[in-house]
DOZA-619790 format. One record per residue (C-alpha): residue number from 1; x, y, z. Coordinates in nm, 2 decimals. Layout:
# residues N
<nr = NUM; px = X; py = Y; pz = Z>
...
# end
This chain:
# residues 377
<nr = 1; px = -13.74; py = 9.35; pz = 10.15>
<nr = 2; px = -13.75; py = 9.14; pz = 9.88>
<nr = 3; px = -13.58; py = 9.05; pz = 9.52>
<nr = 4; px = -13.56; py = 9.34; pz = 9.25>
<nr = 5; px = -13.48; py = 9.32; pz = 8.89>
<nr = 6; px = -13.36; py = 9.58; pz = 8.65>
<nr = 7; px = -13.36; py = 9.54; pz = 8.28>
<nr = 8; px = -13.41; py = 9.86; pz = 8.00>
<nr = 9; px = -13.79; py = 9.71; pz = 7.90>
<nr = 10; px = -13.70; py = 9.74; pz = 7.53>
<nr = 11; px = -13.74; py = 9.39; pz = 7.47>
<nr = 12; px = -13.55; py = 9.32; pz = 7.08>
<nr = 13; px = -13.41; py = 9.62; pz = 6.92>
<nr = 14; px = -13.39; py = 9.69; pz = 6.61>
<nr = 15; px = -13.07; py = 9.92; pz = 6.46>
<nr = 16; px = -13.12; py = 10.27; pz = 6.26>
<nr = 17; px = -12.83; py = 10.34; pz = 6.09>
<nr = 18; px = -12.86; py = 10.66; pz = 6.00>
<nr = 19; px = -12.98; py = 10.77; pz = 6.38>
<nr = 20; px = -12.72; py = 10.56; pz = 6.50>
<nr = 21; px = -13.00; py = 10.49; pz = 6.79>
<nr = 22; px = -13.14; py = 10.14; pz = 6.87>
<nr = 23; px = -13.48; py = 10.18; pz = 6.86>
<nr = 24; px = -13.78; py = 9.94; pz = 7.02>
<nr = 25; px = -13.95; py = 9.77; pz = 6.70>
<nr = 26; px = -14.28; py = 9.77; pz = 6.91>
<nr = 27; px = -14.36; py = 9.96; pz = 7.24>
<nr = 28; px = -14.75; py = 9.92; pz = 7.29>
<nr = 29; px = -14.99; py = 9.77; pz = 7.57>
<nr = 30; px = -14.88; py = 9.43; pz = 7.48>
<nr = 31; px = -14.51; py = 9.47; pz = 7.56>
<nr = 32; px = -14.55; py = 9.70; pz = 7.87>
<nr = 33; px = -14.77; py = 9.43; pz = 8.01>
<nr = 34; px = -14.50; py = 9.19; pz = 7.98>
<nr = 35; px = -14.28; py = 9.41; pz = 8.11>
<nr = 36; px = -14.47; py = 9.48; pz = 8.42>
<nr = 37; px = -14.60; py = 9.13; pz = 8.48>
<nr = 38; px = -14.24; py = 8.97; pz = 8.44>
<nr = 39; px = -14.09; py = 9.25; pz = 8.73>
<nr = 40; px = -14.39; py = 9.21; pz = 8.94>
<nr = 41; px = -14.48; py = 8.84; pz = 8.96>
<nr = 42; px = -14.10; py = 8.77; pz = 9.02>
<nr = 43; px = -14.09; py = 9.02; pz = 9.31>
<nr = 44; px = -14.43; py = 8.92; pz = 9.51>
<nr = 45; px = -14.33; py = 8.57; pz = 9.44>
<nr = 46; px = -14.00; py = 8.60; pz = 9.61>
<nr = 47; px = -14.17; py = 8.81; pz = 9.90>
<nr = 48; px = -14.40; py = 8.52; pz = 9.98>
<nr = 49; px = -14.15; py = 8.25; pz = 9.96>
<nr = 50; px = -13.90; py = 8.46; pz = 10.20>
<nr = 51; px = -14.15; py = 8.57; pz = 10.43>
<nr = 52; px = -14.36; py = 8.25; pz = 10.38>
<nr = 53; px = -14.70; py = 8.41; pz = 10.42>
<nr = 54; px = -14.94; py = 8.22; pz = 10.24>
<nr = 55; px = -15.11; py = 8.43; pz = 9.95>
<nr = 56; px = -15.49; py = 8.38; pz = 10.12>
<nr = 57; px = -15.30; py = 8.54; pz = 10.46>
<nr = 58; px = -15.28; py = 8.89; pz = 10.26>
<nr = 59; px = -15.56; py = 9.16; pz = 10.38>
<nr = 60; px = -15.48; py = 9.46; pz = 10.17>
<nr = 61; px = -15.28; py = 9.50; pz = 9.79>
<nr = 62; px = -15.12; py = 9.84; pz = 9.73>
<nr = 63; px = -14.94; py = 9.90; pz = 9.41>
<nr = 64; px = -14.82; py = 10.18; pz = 9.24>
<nr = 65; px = -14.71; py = 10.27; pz = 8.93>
<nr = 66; px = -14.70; py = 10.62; pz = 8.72>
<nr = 67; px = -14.70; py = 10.61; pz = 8.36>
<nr = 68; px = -14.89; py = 10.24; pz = 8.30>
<nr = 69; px = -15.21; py = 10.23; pz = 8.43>
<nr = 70; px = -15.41; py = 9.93; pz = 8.25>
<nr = 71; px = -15.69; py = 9.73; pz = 8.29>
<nr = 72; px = -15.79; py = 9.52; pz = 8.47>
<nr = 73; px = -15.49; py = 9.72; pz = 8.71>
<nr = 74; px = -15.16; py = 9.62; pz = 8.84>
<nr = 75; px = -15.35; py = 9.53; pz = 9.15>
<nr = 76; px = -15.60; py = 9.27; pz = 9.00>
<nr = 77; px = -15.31; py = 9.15; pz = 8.79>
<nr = 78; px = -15.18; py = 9.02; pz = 9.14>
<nr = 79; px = -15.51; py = 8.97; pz = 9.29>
<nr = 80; px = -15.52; py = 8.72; pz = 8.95>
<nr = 81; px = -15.19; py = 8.58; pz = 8.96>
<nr = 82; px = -15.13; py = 8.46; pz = 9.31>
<nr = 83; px = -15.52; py = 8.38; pz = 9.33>
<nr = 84; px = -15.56; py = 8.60; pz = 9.68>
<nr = 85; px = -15.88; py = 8.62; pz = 9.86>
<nr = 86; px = -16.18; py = 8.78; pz = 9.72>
<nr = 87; px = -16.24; py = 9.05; pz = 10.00>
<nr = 88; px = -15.88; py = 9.14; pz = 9.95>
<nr = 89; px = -15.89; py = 9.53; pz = 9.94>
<nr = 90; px = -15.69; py = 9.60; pz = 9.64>
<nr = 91; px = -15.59; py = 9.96; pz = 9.51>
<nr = 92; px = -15.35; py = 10.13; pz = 9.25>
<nr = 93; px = -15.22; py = 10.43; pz = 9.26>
<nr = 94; px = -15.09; py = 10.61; pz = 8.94>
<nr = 95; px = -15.00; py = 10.89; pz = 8.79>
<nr = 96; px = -14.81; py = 10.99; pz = 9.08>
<nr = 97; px = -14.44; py = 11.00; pz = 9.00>
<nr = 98; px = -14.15; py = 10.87; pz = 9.13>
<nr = 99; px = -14.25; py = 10.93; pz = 9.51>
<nr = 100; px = -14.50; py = 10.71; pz = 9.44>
<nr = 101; px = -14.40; py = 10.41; pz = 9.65>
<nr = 102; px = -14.38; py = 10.58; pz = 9.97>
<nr = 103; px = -14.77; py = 10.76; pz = 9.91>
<nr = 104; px = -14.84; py = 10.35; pz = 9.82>
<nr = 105; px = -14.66; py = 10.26; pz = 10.19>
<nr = 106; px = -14.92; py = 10.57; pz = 10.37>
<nr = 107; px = -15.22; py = 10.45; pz = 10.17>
<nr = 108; px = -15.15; py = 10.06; pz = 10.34>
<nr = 109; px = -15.06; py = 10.19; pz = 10.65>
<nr = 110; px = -15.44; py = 10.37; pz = 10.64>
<nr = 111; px = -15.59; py = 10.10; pz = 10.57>
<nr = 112; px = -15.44; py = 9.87; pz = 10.82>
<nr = 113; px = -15.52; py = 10.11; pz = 11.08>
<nr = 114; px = -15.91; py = 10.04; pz = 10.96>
<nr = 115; px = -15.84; py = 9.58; pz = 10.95>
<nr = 116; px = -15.86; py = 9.43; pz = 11.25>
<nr = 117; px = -15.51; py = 9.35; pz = 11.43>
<nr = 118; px = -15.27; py = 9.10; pz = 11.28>
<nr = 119; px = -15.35; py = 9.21; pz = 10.90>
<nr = 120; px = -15.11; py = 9.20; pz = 10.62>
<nr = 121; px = -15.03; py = 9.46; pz = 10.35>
<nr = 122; px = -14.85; py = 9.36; pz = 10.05>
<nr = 123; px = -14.71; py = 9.71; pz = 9.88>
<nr = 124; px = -14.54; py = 9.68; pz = 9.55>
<nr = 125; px = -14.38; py = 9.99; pz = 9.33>
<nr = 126; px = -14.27; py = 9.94; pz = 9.00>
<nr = 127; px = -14.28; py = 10.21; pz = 8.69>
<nr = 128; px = -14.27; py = 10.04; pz = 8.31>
<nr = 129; px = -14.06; py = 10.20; pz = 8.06>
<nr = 130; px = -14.21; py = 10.02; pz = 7.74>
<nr = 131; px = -14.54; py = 10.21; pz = 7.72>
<nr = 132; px = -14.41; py = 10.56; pz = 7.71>
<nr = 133; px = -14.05; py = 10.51; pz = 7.56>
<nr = 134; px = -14.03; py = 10.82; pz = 7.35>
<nr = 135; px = -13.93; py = 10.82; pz = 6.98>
<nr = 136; px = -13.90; py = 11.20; pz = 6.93>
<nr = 137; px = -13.58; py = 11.43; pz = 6.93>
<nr = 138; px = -13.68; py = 11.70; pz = 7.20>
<nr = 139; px = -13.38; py = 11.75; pz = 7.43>
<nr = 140; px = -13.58; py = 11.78; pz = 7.77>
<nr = 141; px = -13.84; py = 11.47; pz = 7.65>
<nr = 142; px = -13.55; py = 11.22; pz = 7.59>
<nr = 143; px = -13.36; py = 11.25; pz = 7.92>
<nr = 144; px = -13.61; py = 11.05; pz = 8.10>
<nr = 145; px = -13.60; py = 10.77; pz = 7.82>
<nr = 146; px = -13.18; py = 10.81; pz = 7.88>
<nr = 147; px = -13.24; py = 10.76; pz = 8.28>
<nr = 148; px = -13.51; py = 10.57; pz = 8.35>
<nr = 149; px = -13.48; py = 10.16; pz = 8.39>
<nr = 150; px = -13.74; py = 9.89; pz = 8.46>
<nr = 151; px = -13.76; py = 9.81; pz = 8.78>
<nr = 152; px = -13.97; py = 9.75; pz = 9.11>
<nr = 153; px = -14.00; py = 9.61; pz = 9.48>
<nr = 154; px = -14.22; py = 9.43; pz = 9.68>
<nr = 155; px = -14.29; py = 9.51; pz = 10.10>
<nr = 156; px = -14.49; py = 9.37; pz = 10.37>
<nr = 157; px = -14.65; py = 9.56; pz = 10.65>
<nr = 158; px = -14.81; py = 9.44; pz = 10.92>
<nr = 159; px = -14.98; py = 9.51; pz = 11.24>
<nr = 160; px = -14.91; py = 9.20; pz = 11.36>
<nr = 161; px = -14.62; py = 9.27; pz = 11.62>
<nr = 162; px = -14.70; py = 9.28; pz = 11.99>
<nr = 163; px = -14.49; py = 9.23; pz = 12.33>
<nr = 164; px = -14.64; py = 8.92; pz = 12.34>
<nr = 165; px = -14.61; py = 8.77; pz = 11.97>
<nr = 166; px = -14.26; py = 8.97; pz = 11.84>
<nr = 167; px = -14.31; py = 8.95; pz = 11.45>
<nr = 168; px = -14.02; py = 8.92; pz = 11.22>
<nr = 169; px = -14.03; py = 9.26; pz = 11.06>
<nr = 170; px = -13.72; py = 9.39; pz = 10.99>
<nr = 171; px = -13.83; py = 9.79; pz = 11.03>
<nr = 172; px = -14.10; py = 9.98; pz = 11.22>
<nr = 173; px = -14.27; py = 10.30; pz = 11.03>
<nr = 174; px = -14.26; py = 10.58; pz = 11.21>
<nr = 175; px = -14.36; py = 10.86; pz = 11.03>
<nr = 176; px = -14.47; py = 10.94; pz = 10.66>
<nr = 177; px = -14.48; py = 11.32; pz = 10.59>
<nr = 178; px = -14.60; py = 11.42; pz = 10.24>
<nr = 179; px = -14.56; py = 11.76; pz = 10.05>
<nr = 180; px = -14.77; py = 11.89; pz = 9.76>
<nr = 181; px = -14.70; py = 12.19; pz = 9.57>
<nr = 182; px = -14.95; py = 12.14; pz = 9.26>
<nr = 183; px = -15.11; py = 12.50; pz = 9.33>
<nr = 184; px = -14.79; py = 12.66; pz = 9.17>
<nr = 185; px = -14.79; py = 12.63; pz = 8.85>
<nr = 186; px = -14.45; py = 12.64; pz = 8.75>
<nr = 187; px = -14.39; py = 12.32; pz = 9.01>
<nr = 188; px = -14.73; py = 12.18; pz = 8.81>
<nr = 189; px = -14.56; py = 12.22; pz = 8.49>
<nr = 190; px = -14.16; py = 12.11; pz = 8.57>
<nr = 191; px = -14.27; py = 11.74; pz = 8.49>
<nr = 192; px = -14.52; py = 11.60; pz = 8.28>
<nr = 193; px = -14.62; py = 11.35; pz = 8.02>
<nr = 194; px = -14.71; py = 11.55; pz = 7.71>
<nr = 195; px = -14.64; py = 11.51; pz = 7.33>
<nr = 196; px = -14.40; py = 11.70; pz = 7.11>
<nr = 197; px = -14.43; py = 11.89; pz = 6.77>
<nr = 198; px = -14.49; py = 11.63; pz = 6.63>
<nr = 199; px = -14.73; py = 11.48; pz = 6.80>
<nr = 200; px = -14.48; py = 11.15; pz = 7.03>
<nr = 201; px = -14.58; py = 11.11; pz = 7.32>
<nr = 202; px = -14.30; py = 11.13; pz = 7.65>
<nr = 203; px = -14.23; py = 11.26; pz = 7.95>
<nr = 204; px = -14.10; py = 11.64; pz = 7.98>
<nr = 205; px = -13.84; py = 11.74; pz = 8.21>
<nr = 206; px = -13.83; py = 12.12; pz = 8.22>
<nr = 207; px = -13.54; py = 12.36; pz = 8.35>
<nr = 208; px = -13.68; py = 12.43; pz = 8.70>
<nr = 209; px = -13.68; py = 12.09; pz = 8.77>
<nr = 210; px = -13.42; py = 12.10; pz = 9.01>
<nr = 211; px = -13.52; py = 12.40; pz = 9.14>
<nr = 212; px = -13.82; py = 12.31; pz = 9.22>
<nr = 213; px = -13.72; py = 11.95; pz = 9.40>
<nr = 214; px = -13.52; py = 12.20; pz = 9.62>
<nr = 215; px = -13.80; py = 12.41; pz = 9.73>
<nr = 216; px = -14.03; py = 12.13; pz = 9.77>
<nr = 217; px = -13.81; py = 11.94; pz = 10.03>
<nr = 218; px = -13.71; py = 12.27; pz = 10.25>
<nr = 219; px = -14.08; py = 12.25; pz = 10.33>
<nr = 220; px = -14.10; py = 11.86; pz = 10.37>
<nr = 221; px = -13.78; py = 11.88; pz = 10.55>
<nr = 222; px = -13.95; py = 12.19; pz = 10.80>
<nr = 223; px = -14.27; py = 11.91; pz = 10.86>
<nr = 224; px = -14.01; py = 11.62; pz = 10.91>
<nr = 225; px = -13.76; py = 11.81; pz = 11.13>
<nr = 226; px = -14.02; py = 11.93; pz = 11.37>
<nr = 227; px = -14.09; py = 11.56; pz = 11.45>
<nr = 228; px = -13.75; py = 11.37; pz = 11.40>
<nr = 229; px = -13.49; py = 11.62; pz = 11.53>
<nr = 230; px = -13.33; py = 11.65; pz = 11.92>
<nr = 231; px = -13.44; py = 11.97; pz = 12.09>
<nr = 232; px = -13.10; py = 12.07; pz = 12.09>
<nr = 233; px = -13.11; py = 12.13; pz = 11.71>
<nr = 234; px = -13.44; py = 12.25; pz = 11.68>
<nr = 235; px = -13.38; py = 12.53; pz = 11.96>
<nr = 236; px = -13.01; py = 12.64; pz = 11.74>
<nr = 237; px = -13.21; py = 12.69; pz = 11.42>
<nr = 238; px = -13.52; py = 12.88; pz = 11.60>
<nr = 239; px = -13.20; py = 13.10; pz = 11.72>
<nr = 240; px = -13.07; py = 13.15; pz = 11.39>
<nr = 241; px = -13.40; py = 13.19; pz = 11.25>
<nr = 242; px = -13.51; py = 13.46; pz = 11.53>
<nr = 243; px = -13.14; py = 13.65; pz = 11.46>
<nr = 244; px = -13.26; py = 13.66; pz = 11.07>
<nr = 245; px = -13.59; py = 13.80; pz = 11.13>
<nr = 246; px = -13.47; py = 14.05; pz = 11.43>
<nr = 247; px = -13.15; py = 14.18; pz = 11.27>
<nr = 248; px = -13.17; py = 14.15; pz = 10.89>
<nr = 249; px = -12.91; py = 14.38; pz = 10.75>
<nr = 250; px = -12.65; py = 14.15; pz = 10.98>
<nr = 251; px = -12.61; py = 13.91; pz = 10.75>
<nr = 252; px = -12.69; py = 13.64; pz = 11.01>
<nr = 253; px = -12.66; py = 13.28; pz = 10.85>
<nr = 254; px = -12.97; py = 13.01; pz = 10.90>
<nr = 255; px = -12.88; py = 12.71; pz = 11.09>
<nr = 256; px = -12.91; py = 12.40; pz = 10.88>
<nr = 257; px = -13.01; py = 12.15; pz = 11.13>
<nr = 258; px = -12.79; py = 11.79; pz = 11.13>
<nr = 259; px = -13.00; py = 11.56; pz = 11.06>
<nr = 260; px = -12.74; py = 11.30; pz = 11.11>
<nr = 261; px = -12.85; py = 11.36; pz = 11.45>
<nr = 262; px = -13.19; py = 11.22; pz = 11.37>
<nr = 263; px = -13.11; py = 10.93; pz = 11.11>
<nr = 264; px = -12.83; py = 10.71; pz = 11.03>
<nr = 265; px = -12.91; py = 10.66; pz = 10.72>
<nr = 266; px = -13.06; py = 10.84; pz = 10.43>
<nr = 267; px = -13.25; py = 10.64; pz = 10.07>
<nr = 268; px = -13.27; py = 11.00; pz = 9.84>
<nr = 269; px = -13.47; py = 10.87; pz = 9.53>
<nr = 270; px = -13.18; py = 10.81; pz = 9.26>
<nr = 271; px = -13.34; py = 11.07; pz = 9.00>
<nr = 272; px = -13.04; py = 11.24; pz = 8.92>
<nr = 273; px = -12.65; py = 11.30; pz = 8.98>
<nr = 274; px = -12.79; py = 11.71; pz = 9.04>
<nr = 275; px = -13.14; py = 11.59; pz = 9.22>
<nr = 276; px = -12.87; py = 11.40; pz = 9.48>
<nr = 277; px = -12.62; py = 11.68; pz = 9.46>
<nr = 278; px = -12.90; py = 11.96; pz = 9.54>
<nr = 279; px = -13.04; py = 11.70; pz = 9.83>
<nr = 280; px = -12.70; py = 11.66; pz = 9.97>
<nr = 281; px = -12.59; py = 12.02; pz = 9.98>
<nr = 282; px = -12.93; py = 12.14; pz = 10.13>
<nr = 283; px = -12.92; py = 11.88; pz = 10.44>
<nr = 284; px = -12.53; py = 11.91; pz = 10.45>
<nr = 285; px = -12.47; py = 11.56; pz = 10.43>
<nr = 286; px = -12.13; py = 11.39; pz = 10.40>
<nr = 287; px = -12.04; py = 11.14; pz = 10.10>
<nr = 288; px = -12.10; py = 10.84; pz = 10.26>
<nr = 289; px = -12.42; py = 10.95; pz = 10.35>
<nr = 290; px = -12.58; py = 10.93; pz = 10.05>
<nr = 291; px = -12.32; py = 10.68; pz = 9.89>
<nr = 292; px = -12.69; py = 10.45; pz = 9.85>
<nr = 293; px = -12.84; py = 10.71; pz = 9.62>
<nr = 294; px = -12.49; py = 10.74; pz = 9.42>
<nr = 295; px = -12.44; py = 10.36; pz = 9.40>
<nr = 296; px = -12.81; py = 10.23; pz = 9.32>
<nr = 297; px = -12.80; py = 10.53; pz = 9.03>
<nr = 298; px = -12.46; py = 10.43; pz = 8.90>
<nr = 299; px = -12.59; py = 10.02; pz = 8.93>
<nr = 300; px = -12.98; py = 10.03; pz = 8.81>
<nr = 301; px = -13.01; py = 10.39; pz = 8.68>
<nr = 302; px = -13.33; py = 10.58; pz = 8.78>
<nr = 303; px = -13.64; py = 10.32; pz = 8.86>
<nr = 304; px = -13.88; py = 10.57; pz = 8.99>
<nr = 305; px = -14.05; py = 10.47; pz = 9.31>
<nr = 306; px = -13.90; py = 10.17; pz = 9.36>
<nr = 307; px = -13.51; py = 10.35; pz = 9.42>
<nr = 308; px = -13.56; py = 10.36; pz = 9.77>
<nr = 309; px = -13.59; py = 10.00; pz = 9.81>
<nr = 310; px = -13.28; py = 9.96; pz = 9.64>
<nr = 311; px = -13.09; py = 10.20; pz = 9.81>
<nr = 312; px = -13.22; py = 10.03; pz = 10.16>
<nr = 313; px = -13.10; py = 9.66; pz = 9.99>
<nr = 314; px = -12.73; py = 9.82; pz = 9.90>
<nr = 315; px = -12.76; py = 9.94; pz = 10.32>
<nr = 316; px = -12.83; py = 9.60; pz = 10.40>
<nr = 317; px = -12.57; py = 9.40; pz = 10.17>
<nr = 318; px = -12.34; py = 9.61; pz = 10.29>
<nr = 319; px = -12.41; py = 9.49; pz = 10.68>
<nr = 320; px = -12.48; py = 9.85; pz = 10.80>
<nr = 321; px = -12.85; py = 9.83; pz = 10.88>
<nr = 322; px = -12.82; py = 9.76; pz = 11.29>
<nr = 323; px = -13.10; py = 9.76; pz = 11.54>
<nr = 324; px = -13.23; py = 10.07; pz = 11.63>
<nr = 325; px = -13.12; py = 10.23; pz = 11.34>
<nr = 326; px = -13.34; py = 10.55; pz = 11.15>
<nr = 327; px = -13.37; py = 10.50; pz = 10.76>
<nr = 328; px = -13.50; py = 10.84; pz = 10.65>
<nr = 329; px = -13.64; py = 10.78; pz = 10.22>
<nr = 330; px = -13.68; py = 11.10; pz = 10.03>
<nr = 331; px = -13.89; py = 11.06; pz = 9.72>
<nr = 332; px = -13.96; py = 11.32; pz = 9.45>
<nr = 333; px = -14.22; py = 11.29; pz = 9.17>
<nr = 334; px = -14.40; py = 11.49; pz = 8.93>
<nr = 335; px = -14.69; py = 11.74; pz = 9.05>
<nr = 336; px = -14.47; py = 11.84; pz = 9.20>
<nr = 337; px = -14.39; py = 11.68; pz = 9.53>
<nr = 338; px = -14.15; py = 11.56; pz = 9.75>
<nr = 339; px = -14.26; py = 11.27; pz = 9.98>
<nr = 340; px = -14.05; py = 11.11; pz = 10.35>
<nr = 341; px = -14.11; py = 10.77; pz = 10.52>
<nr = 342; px = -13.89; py = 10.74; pz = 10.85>
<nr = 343; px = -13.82; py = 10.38; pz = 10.96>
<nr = 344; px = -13.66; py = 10.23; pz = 11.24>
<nr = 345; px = -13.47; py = 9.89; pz = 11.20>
<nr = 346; px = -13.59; py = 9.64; pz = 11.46>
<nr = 347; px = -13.41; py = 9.36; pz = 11.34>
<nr = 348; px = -13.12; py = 9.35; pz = 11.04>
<nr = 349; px = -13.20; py = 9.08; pz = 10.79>
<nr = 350; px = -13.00; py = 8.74; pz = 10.83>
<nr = 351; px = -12.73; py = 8.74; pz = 10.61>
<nr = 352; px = -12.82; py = 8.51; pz = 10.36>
<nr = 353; px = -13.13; py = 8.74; pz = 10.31>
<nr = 354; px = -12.87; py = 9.05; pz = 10.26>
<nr = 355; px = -12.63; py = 8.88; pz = 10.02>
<nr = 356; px = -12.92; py = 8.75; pz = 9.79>
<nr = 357; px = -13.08; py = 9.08; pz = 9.68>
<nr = 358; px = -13.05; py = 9.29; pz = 9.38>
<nr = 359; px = -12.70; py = 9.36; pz = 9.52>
<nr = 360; px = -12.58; py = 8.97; pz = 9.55>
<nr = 361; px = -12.41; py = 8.99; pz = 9.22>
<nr = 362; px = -12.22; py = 9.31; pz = 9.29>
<nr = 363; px = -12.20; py = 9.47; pz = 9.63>
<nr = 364; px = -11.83; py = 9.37; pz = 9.67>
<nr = 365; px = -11.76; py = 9.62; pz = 9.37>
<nr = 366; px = -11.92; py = 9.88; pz = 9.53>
<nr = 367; px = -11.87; py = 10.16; pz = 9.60>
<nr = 368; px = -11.69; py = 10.29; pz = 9.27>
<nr = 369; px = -11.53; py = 10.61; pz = 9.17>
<nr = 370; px = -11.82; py = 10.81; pz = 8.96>
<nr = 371; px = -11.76; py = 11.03; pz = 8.68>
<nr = 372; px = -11.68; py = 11.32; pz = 8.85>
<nr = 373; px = -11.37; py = 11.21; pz = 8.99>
<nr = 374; px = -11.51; py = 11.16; pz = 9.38>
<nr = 375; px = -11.46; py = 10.84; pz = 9.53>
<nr = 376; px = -11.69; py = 10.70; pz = 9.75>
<nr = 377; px = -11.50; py = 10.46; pz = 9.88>
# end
């Protein structure tokens, strides 16, 4: 884990009086490159000094990042700014949504599986919100502006760890399970980037968005169940689903497996208040379950890919990451898809590491009561 920064990537602002808005005077290649350079450089520069691995000791660059894709790409902008090697294998992936750091975490874990042992991945996830802030008045196109916040992470992975030499990795990956439902296209169509009337460009949200996210993870959550959960719950909902299919004017209820039997501890991508309702009432979780997702929303606001890392730092300020312990991250993103990395902590962070994150300043506030009246606390 390493240091994350939020800030709204408006830069100045200048005030319309009659809109009552405050509006970015100038939101063009320029500013989202500062934007992403400032977020990215601070959080690969922290990475290296925590983890003090030399820059020339990194093997593979993965970033992502959906709605900025320059050139040269966020990847030679590191390649450039840290000066790494120059048979570094360095890839970007964009375009990809908010699920987009955990697809980022599967493409490094490929291509470690192809570098010879001991290699070192450096991931970072990051989404600007310069480039595309959207100066229009359609209802569904200004949410995103509303919600989303600058932000990003940076990760190392390694396959360095042995019996013999123990690394100092804080979390093993166990599985990454990735779900894809771009052939339908009212899933296609729920989020894109497209311009209005009149012609501004933004980022459409459509009314089956949350319907969609729903459907999505019932089939990521069928792939990841069949791998993560005890026999014991798998053989009660083959029951219930055997009682559906063999008696269906009974009325017979599916079994909702507990996946608090599987993981003790859940990162659901911070897109929404309702994406994090819909998320909790399909799994059955309790409050405290996904108090991670509530809080890092409520703190930084949607950041895209890089939520999950947050919502693992709040897990770790709060001193309940333990070894042994199964981090389950849900991402969503547009396309649409819904994308899971399981992890399992084999080491919690020292404490000075925990306490100086993107939670240093105010973890001891947290958790608050949110606008709905519930407290988490």
């Amino acid at each position: 884990m390493t240091r994350m920064l939020e800030r709204s990537g408006l830069g100045d602002r200048t005030y319309v009086p009659h809109s009552k808005l405050y509006l970015p005077p100038r939101s063009g290649l320029e500013e989202a490159r500062e934007e992403a350079e400032q977020v990215v450089f601070a959080a690969v520069g922290d990475l290296l000094a925590r983890t003090r691995i030399r820059p020339d000791a990194i093997d593979i660059v993965v970033t992502n990042c959906s709605g900025f894709c320059p050139t040269p790409s966020f990847a030679d902008m590191v390649v450039n700014r840290f000066k790494l090697r120059g048979d570094v294998r360095a890839v970007h992936v964009s375009g990809m949504g908010c699920s987009a750091g955990l697809i980022a975490v599967e493409v490094a874990r490929n291509l470690l599986q192809a570098a010879p042992r001991g290699a070192h991945a450096l991931v970072v996830s990051t989404e600007t919100t310069s480039f595309f802030h959207y100066n229009g008045t359609s209802r569904s196109m200004l949410l995103p502006t509303a919600l989303f916040r600058m932000g990003g992470a940076a990760a190392l992975l390694t396959t360095s760890s042995t019996r013999s030499t123990p690394s100092r990795s804080r979390y093993r990956l166990s599985h990454v399970v990735r779900t894809l439902t771009a052939a339908d296209d009212r899933a296609y169509r729920c989020a894109a980037q497209e311009e209005d009337g009149e012609g501004n460009l933004g980022v459409n949200l459509s009314a089956d968005l949350v319907a969609v996210a729903g459907q999505t993870l019932k089939a990521n959550i069928a792939t990841t169940g069949s791998r993560v959960l005890p026999t014991s719950e798998k053989i009660r909902f083959a029951l219930s689903l055997a009682a559906r299919r063999l008696l269906p004017g009974t009325g017979s209820r599916l079994y909702v497996p507990d996946f608090r039997t599987a993981f003790e501890h859940f990162c659901i991508h911070a897109g929404g208040r309702a994406v994090i309702d819909a998320v909790q009432t399909s799994l059955g979780l309790r409050d405290e379950d996904v108090e991670p997702s509530r809080m890092t929303l409520h703190r930084f606001g949607n950041t895209s890919s890089s939520s999950v890392w947050y919502e693992l730092a709040y897990i770790e300020a709060k001193g309940r990451a333990r070894e042994g312990d199964r981090v389950w991250m849900v991402g969503f993103g547009s396309g649409f898809k819904c994308n899971s990395v399981v992890w399992e902590c084999v080491g919690p962070p020292p404490r000075g590491d925990a306490a100086s994150g993107p939670w240093a300043d105010s973890i001891h506030e947290y958790p608050v009561a949110i606008s709905n009246g519930k407290n988490m606390a």
